[in-house]
N, C-alpha and C positions, 0 to 999 in steps of 0.2 A: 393658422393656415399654412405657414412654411415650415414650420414642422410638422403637418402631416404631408405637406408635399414629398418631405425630404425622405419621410417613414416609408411611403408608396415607392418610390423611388430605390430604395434600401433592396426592400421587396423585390421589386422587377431585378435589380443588378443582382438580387442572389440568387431568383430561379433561372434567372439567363447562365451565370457561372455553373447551377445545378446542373441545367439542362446541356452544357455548355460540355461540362464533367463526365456525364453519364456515355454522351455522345463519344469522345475520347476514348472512353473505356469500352466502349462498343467496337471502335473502330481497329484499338488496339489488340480487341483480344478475335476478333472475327475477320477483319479484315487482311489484306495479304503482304502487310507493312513489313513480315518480320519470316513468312514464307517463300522468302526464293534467296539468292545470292544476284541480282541480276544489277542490286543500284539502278541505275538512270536508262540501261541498256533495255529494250527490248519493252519498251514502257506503251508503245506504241498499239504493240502487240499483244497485249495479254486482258486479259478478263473483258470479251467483248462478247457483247451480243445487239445487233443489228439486224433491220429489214432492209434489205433492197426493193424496191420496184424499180424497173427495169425494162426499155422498150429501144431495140435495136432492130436492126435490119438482121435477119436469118434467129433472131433470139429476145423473147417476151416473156415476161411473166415477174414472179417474186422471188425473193431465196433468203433464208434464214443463216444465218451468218455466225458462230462462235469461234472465238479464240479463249482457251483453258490459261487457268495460271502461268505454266509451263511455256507460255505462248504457240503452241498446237493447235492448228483449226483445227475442230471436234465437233460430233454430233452430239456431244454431251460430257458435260464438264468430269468426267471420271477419269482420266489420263492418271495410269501407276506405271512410274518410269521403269520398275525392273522388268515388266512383263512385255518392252517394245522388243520387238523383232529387229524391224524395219522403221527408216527414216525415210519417207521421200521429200524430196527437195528440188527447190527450185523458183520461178518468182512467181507474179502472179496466172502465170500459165499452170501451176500446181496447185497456187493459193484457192482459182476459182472462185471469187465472193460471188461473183451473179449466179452461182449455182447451189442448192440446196447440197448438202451433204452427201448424202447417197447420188447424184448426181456426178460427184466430179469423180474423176481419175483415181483419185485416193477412197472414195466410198464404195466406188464400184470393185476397185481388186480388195478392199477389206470384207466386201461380201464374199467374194470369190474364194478370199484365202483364212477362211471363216477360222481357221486355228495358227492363225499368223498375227502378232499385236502390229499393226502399221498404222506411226503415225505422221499427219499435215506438217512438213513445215515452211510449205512454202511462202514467201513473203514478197507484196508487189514491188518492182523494179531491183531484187536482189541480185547482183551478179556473180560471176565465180570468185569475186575479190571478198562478198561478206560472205560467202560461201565457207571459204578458208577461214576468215575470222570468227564465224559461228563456233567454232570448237574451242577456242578462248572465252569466248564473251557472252556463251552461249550451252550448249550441249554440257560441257565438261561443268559447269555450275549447276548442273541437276543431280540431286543424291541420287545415288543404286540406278543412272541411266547408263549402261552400256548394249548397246543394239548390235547386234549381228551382220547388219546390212546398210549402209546407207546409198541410196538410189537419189541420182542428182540428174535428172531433167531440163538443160541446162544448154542454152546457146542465142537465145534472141536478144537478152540482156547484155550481150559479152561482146557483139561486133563494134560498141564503139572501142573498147580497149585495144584493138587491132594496131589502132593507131598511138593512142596512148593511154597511159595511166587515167584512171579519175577517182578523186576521192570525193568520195560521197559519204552521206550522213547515211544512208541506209541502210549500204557493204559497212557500217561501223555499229549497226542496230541502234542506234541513236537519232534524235530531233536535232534537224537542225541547229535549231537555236535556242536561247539558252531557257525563254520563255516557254518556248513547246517543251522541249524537257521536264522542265518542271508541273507543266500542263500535263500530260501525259504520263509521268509518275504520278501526280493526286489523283488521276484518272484511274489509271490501274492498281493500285491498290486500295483505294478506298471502298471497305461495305456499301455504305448510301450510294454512291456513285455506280455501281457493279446494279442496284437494287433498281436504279433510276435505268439504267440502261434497258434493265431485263423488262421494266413497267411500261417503255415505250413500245418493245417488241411487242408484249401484251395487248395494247392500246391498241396496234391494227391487226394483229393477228386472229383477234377475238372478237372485235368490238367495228373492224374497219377504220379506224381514226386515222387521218391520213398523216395527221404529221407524226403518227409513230416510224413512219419507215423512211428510209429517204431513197427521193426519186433521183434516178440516173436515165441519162436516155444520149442519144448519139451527138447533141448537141454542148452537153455539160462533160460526158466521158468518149474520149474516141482519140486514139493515135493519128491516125490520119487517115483521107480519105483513100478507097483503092476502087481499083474496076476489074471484071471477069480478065481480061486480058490483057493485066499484068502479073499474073497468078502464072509462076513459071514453074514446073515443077524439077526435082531433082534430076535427073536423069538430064532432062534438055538442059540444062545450065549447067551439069556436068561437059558437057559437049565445049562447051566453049574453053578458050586457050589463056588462061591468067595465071598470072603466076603469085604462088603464095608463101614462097620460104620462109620470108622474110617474118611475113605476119603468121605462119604458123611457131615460126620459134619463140615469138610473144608467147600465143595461147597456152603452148607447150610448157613452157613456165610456171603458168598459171595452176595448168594441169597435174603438174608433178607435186606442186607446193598441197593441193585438194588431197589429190592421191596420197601423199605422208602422211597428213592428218591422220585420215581415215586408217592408214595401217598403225598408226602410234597410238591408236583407239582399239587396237589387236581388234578391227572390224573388215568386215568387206566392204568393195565399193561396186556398183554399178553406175556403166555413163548409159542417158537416150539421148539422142540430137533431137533438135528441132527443126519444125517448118513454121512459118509465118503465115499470115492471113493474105500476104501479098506471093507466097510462094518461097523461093530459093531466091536469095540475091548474095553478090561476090561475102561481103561477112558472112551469111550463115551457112554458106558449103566451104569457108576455108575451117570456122568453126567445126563442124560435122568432120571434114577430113581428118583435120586434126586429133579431134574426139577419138575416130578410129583406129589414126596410127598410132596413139597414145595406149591405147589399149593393145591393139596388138603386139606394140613392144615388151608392155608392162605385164602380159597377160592376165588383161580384164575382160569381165564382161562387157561388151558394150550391145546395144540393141540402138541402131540403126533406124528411128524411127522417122526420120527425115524421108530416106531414101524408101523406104519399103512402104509404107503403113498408107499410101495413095489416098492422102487427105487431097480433098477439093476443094475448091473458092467459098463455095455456100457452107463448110464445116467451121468456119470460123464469125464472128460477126461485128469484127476490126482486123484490125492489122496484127494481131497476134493472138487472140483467145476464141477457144473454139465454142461452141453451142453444144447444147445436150448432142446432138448427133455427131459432129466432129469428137466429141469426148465418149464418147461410146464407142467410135470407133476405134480412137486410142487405147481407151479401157481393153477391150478385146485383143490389140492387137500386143500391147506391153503382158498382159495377162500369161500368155500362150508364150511368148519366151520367158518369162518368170517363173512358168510353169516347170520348165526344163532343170528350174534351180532347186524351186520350192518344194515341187512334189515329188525327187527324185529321192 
Protein backbone atom coordinates (compact mmCIF):
# COMPACT_ATOMS: atom_id res chain seq x y z
CA UNK A 1 0.00 0.00 0.00
CA UNK A 2 2.93 2.62 0.72
CA UNK A 3 4.62 1.87 -2.21
CA UNK A 4 1.89 2.49 -4.35
CA UNK A 5 1.15 5.44 -2.45
CA UNK A 6 4.54 6.63 -2.97
CA UNK A 7 4.32 5.37 -7.10
CA UNK A 8 0.86 7.66 -7.34
CA UNK A 9 2.58 10.33 -5.81
CA UNK A 10 5.99 10.09 -8.13
CA UNK A 11 3.32 10.42 -10.89
CA UNK A 12 1.44 13.61 -9.81
CA UNK A 13 4.94 15.42 -8.76
CA UNK A 14 6.20 14.73 -12.40
CA UNK A 15 3.13 15.79 -14.38
CA UNK A 16 2.82 18.85 -11.97
CA UNK A 17 6.81 19.56 -12.95
CA UNK A 18 5.68 18.51 -16.68
CA UNK A 19 2.82 20.68 -16.77
CA UNK A 20 4.77 23.12 -14.55
CA UNK A 21 7.62 23.04 -17.65
CA UNK A 22 5.53 23.40 -20.60
CA UNK A 23 3.80 26.42 -18.91
CA UNK A 24 7.43 28.25 -18.52
CA UNK A 25 8.19 27.49 -21.94
CA UNK A 26 4.91 29.04 -23.01
CA UNK A 27 5.47 31.93 -21.01
CA UNK A 28 9.05 32.41 -22.07
CA UNK A 29 8.67 32.17 -25.49
CA UNK A 30 5.02 34.16 -26.05
CA UNK A 31 5.05 36.09 -23.39
CA UNK A 32 6.51 39.93 -23.17
CA UNK A 33 9.34 38.83 -20.38
CA UNK A 34 12.07 39.55 -22.85
CA UNK A 35 10.21 42.20 -25.25
CA UNK A 36 10.62 45.57 -24.04
CA UNK A 37 13.64 47.37 -22.15
CA UNK A 38 11.25 48.76 -19.44
CA UNK A 39 12.16 46.46 -16.16
CA UNK A 40 9.87 47.22 -13.30
CA UNK A 41 8.90 50.74 -15.15
CA UNK A 42 5.67 51.12 -16.70
CA UNK A 43 4.45 47.66 -15.41
CA UNK A 44 1.25 49.34 -14.65
CA UNK A 45 0.65 50.28 -17.93
CA UNK A 46 1.01 47.80 -20.37
CA UNK A 47 -0.70 44.71 -21.92
CA UNK A 48 -4.19 45.68 -20.61
CA UNK A 49 -7.60 45.06 -21.50
CA UNK A 50 -10.59 46.01 -19.29
CA UNK A 51 -14.38 46.80 -19.12
CA UNK A 52 -15.60 49.74 -17.55
CA UNK A 53 -19.29 50.38 -16.70
CA UNK A 54 -19.65 53.49 -15.64
CA UNK A 55 -22.55 55.82 -14.26
CA UNK A 56 -21.81 59.50 -13.58
CA UNK A 57 -23.67 62.56 -13.61
CA UNK A 58 -23.52 64.25 -17.57
CA UNK A 59 -21.73 60.63 -18.51
CA UNK A 60 -23.22 56.63 -18.88
CA UNK A 61 -22.42 53.85 -20.30
CA UNK A 62 -19.32 51.21 -21.06
CA UNK A 63 -15.83 51.63 -22.60
CA UNK A 64 -13.43 49.11 -23.65
CA UNK A 65 -10.14 49.88 -22.35
CA UNK A 66 -6.51 48.70 -24.05
CA UNK A 67 -3.02 49.35 -23.26
CA UNK A 68 -0.35 47.78 -25.95
CA UNK A 69 2.99 46.38 -24.84
CA UNK A 70 4.58 49.54 -25.55
CA UNK A 71 2.23 50.95 -22.84
CA UNK A 72 -0.07 52.97 -25.66
CA UNK A 73 -3.78 53.13 -25.02
CA UNK A 74 -4.80 51.51 -28.57
CA UNK A 75 -7.73 50.35 -30.17
CA UNK A 76 -5.80 47.41 -31.10
CA UNK A 77 -2.87 45.85 -30.00
CA UNK A 78 -0.72 46.60 -33.53
CA UNK A 79 1.48 49.69 -32.30
CA UNK A 80 5.01 49.73 -34.98
CA UNK A 81 7.14 52.33 -33.35
CA UNK A 82 8.68 53.67 -36.52
CA UNK A 83 5.63 54.50 -38.23
CA UNK A 84 4.41 57.22 -35.00
CA UNK A 85 4.05 60.62 -36.05
CA UNK A 86 2.72 61.90 -33.16
CA UNK A 87 2.79 61.39 -29.37
CA UNK A 88 0.06 62.86 -27.47
CA UNK A 89 0.46 63.26 -23.91
CA UNK A 90 -0.71 63.95 -20.78
CA UNK A 91 -2.73 62.33 -17.72
CA UNK A 92 -5.83 60.98 -17.43
CA UNK A 93 -7.60 63.87 -19.34
CA UNK A 94 -5.76 62.15 -22.55
CA UNK A 95 -5.66 58.75 -21.04
CA UNK A 96 -9.73 58.79 -21.10
CA UNK A 97 -10.60 55.06 -19.81
CA UNK A 98 -14.34 55.85 -19.41
CA UNK A 99 -14.37 56.31 -23.02
CA UNK A 100 -14.22 53.85 -25.86
CA UNK A 101 -11.34 54.46 -28.28
CA UNK A 102 -12.81 56.30 -31.10
CA UNK A 103 -14.26 58.32 -28.38
CA UNK A 104 -11.60 60.06 -26.86
CA UNK A 105 -9.45 63.07 -28.10
CA UNK A 106 -6.68 60.78 -29.47
CA UNK A 107 -9.28 58.44 -31.56
CA UNK A 108 -11.05 61.17 -32.82
CA UNK A 109 -7.98 63.41 -34.55
CA UNK A 110 -6.48 59.77 -35.50
CA UNK A 111 -9.71 59.66 -37.69
CA UNK A 112 -9.25 62.95 -38.85
CA UNK A 113 -5.54 62.77 -39.65
CA UNK A 114 -6.23 59.32 -41.33
CA UNK A 115 -2.32 59.40 -42.78
CA UNK A 116 -0.82 60.53 -39.46
CA UNK A 117 0.38 57.42 -37.10
CA UNK A 118 -0.75 59.25 -33.47
CA UNK A 119 -0.34 57.53 -30.63
CA UNK A 120 -2.12 57.46 -26.49
CA UNK A 121 0.18 58.07 -23.97
CA UNK A 122 -1.57 59.49 -21.55
CA UNK A 123 -1.40 58.15 -18.07
CA UNK A 124 -3.78 59.03 -14.98
CA UNK A 125 -2.33 61.59 -12.49
CA UNK A 126 0.96 62.01 -14.64
CA UNK A 127 2.43 65.56 -14.30
CA UNK A 128 4.95 67.56 -16.09
CA UNK A 129 7.57 66.03 -13.77
CA UNK A 130 6.89 62.11 -15.24
CA UNK A 131 6.36 63.93 -18.27
CA UNK A 132 10.27 64.81 -18.56
CA UNK A 133 11.06 61.49 -17.06
CA UNK A 134 9.13 59.54 -19.76
CA UNK A 135 11.99 60.11 -22.25
CA UNK A 136 14.52 58.26 -19.72
CA UNK A 137 12.43 55.60 -18.51
CA UNK A 138 10.21 55.36 -21.17
CA UNK A 139 10.05 56.68 -24.98
CA UNK A 140 13.78 56.44 -25.55
CA UNK A 141 13.61 52.31 -24.48
CA UNK A 142 11.56 51.67 -27.54
CA UNK A 143 13.46 50.35 -30.75
CA UNK A 144 13.19 52.47 -34.20
CA UNK A 145 10.69 55.05 -32.06
CA UNK A 146 11.42 58.53 -33.06
CA UNK A 147 8.05 60.63 -33.66
CA UNK A 148 7.91 63.94 -35.27
CA UNK A 149 5.79 65.58 -32.83
CA UNK A 150 5.09 65.20 -29.38
CA UNK A 151 1.75 67.14 -28.21
CA UNK A 152 1.46 67.48 -24.28
CA UNK A 153 -2.01 68.42 -23.00
CA UNK A 154 -0.93 69.21 -19.76
CA UNK A 155 -1.85 71.55 -16.75
CA UNK A 156 -4.52 70.12 -14.15
CA UNK A 157 -1.99 67.65 -12.71
CA UNK A 158 0.82 70.47 -12.33
CA UNK A 159 -1.06 73.27 -9.96
CA UNK A 160 0.11 71.47 -6.78
CA UNK A 161 4.02 71.78 -7.82
CA UNK A 162 3.33 75.62 -7.73
CA UNK A 163 4.06 75.18 -4.48
CA UNK A 164 6.45 72.52 -4.29
CA UNK A 165 8.13 69.64 -5.53
CA UNK A 166 6.42 66.12 -5.18
CA UNK A 167 7.73 62.95 -5.73
CA UNK A 168 5.48 60.56 -6.70
CA UNK A 169 5.56 56.85 -7.83
CA UNK A 170 3.66 57.73 -11.03
CA UNK A 171 6.10 60.93 -12.49
CA UNK A 172 8.64 57.79 -11.87
CA UNK A 173 6.39 55.19 -14.05
CA UNK A 174 6.61 52.87 -11.21
CA UNK A 175 4.36 51.10 -8.15
CA UNK A 176 4.56 52.41 -5.29
CA UNK A 177 5.62 49.79 -3.42
CA UNK A 178 7.63 47.17 -3.53
CA UNK A 179 4.74 44.50 -3.65
CA UNK A 180 2.79 46.30 -6.43
CA UNK A 181 5.97 46.28 -8.39
CA UNK A 182 6.41 43.12 -8.56
CA UNK A 183 2.44 42.58 -8.86
CA UNK A 184 2.41 44.51 -11.81
CA UNK A 185 5.33 43.21 -13.59
CA UNK A 186 3.91 39.31 -13.45
CA UNK A 187 0.84 41.20 -14.58
CA UNK A 188 2.27 42.55 -17.64
CA UNK A 189 4.24 40.34 -19.06
CA UNK A 190 2.85 37.21 -18.44
CA UNK A 191 0.68 35.19 -21.49
CA UNK A 192 -2.01 33.57 -19.15
CA UNK A 193 -2.44 36.62 -17.41
CA UNK A 194 -2.73 39.01 -20.81
CA UNK A 195 -5.18 35.83 -21.85
CA UNK A 196 -7.16 36.02 -18.38
CA UNK A 197 -7.55 39.69 -18.79
CA UNK A 198 -8.78 39.50 -22.44
CA UNK A 199 -11.41 36.43 -21.13
CA UNK A 200 -12.96 38.68 -18.73
CA UNK A 201 -13.60 41.42 -21.30
CA UNK A 202 -15.09 38.64 -23.33
CA UNK A 203 -17.34 37.36 -20.41
CA UNK A 204 -19.35 40.69 -20.48
CA UNK A 205 -18.91 41.96 -23.68
CA UNK A 206 -20.48 38.84 -25.22
CA UNK A 207 -22.12 37.01 -22.77
CA UNK A 208 -23.29 40.08 -20.19
CA UNK A 209 -21.37 38.51 -17.22
CA UNK A 210 -21.15 41.16 -15.00
CA UNK A 211 -18.15 40.47 -13.02
CA UNK A 212 -16.15 40.73 -16.38
CA UNK A 213 -16.08 44.64 -16.17
CA UNK A 214 -15.60 46.65 -13.43
CA UNK A 215 -18.13 48.98 -12.19
CA UNK A 216 -17.24 52.79 -11.43
CA UNK A 217 -19.84 55.17 -10.69
CA UNK A 218 -19.47 58.66 -8.67
CA UNK A 219 -19.46 57.22 -5.39
CA UNK A 220 -16.25 54.67 -5.85
CA UNK A 221 -14.47 57.45 -8.63
CA UNK A 222 -14.88 61.20 -8.27
CA UNK A 223 -12.36 64.05 -7.43
CA UNK A 224 -14.53 66.04 -5.80
CA UNK A 225 -17.81 67.41 -5.67
CA UNK A 226 -18.53 70.75 -7.74
CA UNK A 227 -21.79 72.98 -8.68
CA UNK A 228 -22.94 75.04 -12.06
CA UNK A 229 -21.70 78.08 -10.13
CA UNK A 230 -18.48 77.54 -9.35
CA UNK A 231 -17.51 76.84 -12.97
CA UNK A 232 -15.57 80.18 -13.72
CA UNK A 233 -14.47 80.55 -16.90
CA UNK A 234 -11.21 82.01 -18.40
CA UNK A 235 -11.60 85.12 -19.41
CA UNK A 236 -13.67 86.20 -15.91
CA UNK A 237 -10.73 84.96 -13.78
CA UNK A 238 -8.39 86.48 -15.96
CA UNK A 239 -10.09 89.77 -14.64
CA UNK A 240 -8.93 89.44 -11.32
CA UNK A 241 -5.51 90.86 -9.82
CA UNK A 242 -2.86 87.93 -8.61
CA UNK A 243 0.10 87.78 -8.91
CA UNK A 244 2.18 84.97 -10.24
CA UNK A 245 5.98 85.52 -10.84
CA UNK A 246 6.95 83.70 -8.42
CA UNK A 247 5.01 80.49 -9.15
CA UNK A 248 5.42 81.12 -12.85
CA UNK A 249 9.30 80.71 -12.55
CA UNK A 250 8.59 77.31 -10.91
CA UNK A 251 6.49 76.16 -13.86
CA UNK A 252 8.83 77.78 -16.31
CA UNK A 253 11.52 75.41 -15.07
CA UNK A 254 9.54 72.71 -15.43
CA UNK A 255 8.68 73.86 -19.00
CA UNK A 256 12.23 74.27 -20.34
CA UNK A 257 13.51 70.88 -18.77
CA UNK A 258 10.05 69.15 -21.08
CA UNK A 259 11.03 71.45 -23.96
CA UNK A 260 14.97 70.05 -24.19
CA UNK A 261 13.89 66.78 -24.08
CA UNK A 262 11.71 66.96 -26.86
CA UNK A 263 14.50 68.93 -28.97
CA UNK A 264 17.32 66.34 -27.91
CA UNK A 265 14.82 63.81 -29.59
CA UNK A 266 15.62 66.34 -32.88
CA UNK A 267 11.41 66.21 -32.31
CA UNK A 268 8.88 68.98 -32.13
CA UNK A 269 6.90 69.90 -29.37
CA UNK A 270 3.44 71.23 -29.02
CA UNK A 271 1.87 72.73 -25.60
CA UNK A 272 -2.67 72.81 -25.03
CA UNK A 273 -3.69 74.31 -21.56
CA UNK A 274 -6.22 73.12 -19.71
CA UNK A 275 -9.63 73.81 -18.04
CA UNK A 276 -11.28 71.85 -15.17
CA UNK A 277 -14.60 70.63 -14.56
CA UNK A 278 -14.72 73.40 -11.85
CA UNK A 279 -13.57 76.01 -14.43
CA UNK A 280 -10.25 78.36 -14.09
CA UNK A 281 -8.93 78.69 -10.61
CA UNK A 282 -5.50 80.75 -9.51
CA UNK A 283 -3.14 77.19 -10.46
CA UNK A 284 -4.62 76.50 -13.72
CA UNK A 285 -4.48 80.17 -15.30
CA UNK A 286 -0.94 80.66 -13.73
CA UNK A 287 -0.27 77.24 -15.56
CA UNK A 288 -1.99 78.30 -18.88
CA UNK A 289 0.04 81.85 -18.70
CA UNK A 290 2.88 80.42 -18.19
CA UNK A 291 2.31 77.69 -20.92
CA UNK A 292 1.94 80.67 -23.23
CA UNK A 293 4.80 82.86 -22.47
CA UNK A 294 6.90 79.67 -22.67
CA UNK A 295 6.07 79.25 -26.06
CA UNK A 296 6.15 82.57 -27.17
CA UNK A 297 9.67 83.12 -26.00
CA UNK A 298 10.73 79.68 -27.09
CA UNK A 299 8.73 79.86 -30.45
CA UNK A 300 6.35 77.02 -29.89
CA UNK A 301 3.36 75.99 -30.85
CA UNK A 302 0.97 76.39 -28.24
CA UNK A 303 -2.95 76.14 -28.68
CA UNK A 304 -4.66 77.76 -25.96
CA UNK A 305 -7.30 75.61 -25.19
CA UNK A 306 -8.20 76.73 -21.79
CA UNK A 307 -8.90 80.25 -22.94
CA UNK A 308 -10.60 79.71 -26.32
CA UNK A 309 -12.25 76.24 -26.86
CA UNK A 310 -15.64 77.61 -24.34
CA UNK A 311 -15.96 74.36 -22.53
CA UNK A 312 -19.14 74.42 -20.17
CA UNK A 313 -20.06 72.87 -16.65
CA UNK A 314 -22.10 69.88 -18.25
CA UNK A 315 -18.91 69.04 -20.67
CA UNK A 316 -17.20 67.43 -18.07
CA UNK A 317 -18.63 64.80 -15.45
CA UNK A 318 -16.05 65.54 -12.31
CA UNK A 319 -13.84 67.93 -11.71
CA UNK A 320 -11.59 67.30 -14.48
CA UNK A 321 -12.71 64.76 -17.41
CA UNK A 322 -14.79 65.61 -19.85
CA UNK A 323 -17.99 63.42 -21.52
CA UNK A 324 -18.28 62.30 -25.03
CA UNK A 325 -19.62 65.93 -25.80
CA UNK A 326 -16.98 67.95 -23.81
CA UNK A 327 -14.49 65.65 -25.77
CA UNK A 328 -15.84 66.37 -29.15
CA UNK A 329 -15.66 69.49 -28.55
CA UNK A 330 -12.06 69.51 -27.86
CA UNK A 331 -11.51 66.89 -30.53
CA UNK A 332 -12.74 69.65 -32.98
CA UNK A 333 -11.40 72.35 -31.57
CA UNK A 334 -7.39 71.05 -31.12
CA UNK A 335 -8.09 69.34 -34.67
CA UNK A 336 -8.48 72.70 -36.72
CA UNK A 337 -5.18 74.17 -35.15
CA UNK A 338 -3.35 71.04 -35.95
CA UNK A 339 -4.78 71.35 -39.00
CA UNK A 340 -2.60 74.47 -39.74
CA UNK A 341 0.42 72.13 -38.92
CA UNK A 342 -0.49 68.91 -40.38
CA UNK A 343 -2.21 69.65 -43.47
CA UNK A 344 -0.06 72.43 -44.52
Amino acid sequence: MVHKFFALLKIILFNFFFFFLIILVVEIIFGSWFKNNFNLRLSSERNIDRVYKFNFDYHKGQSRYLRDNFGFRVKSDNTKPEDVYVVFAGGSTVNQKFLNYDETIVGILQKKFKNIKIVNSGIDGMSIIGHINSFDLWYNKIDKFNPEYYIFFIGINDRYLLSSDQDRAVDQLIEPSLKGRIREYLESNSLIYKLFRKSKSTLYLRFGIQKGANHVNKKTFVYSERTTKDFIKYNDFSNNEIIINNEQSIYENYLNQLTNKVRQNNSKIIYITQISGHGMNKGHFIIAETIMKHCKKNKITCINLAKNANLEYDDFYDSAHTNRKGTKKISEFIYKELSKIFLN
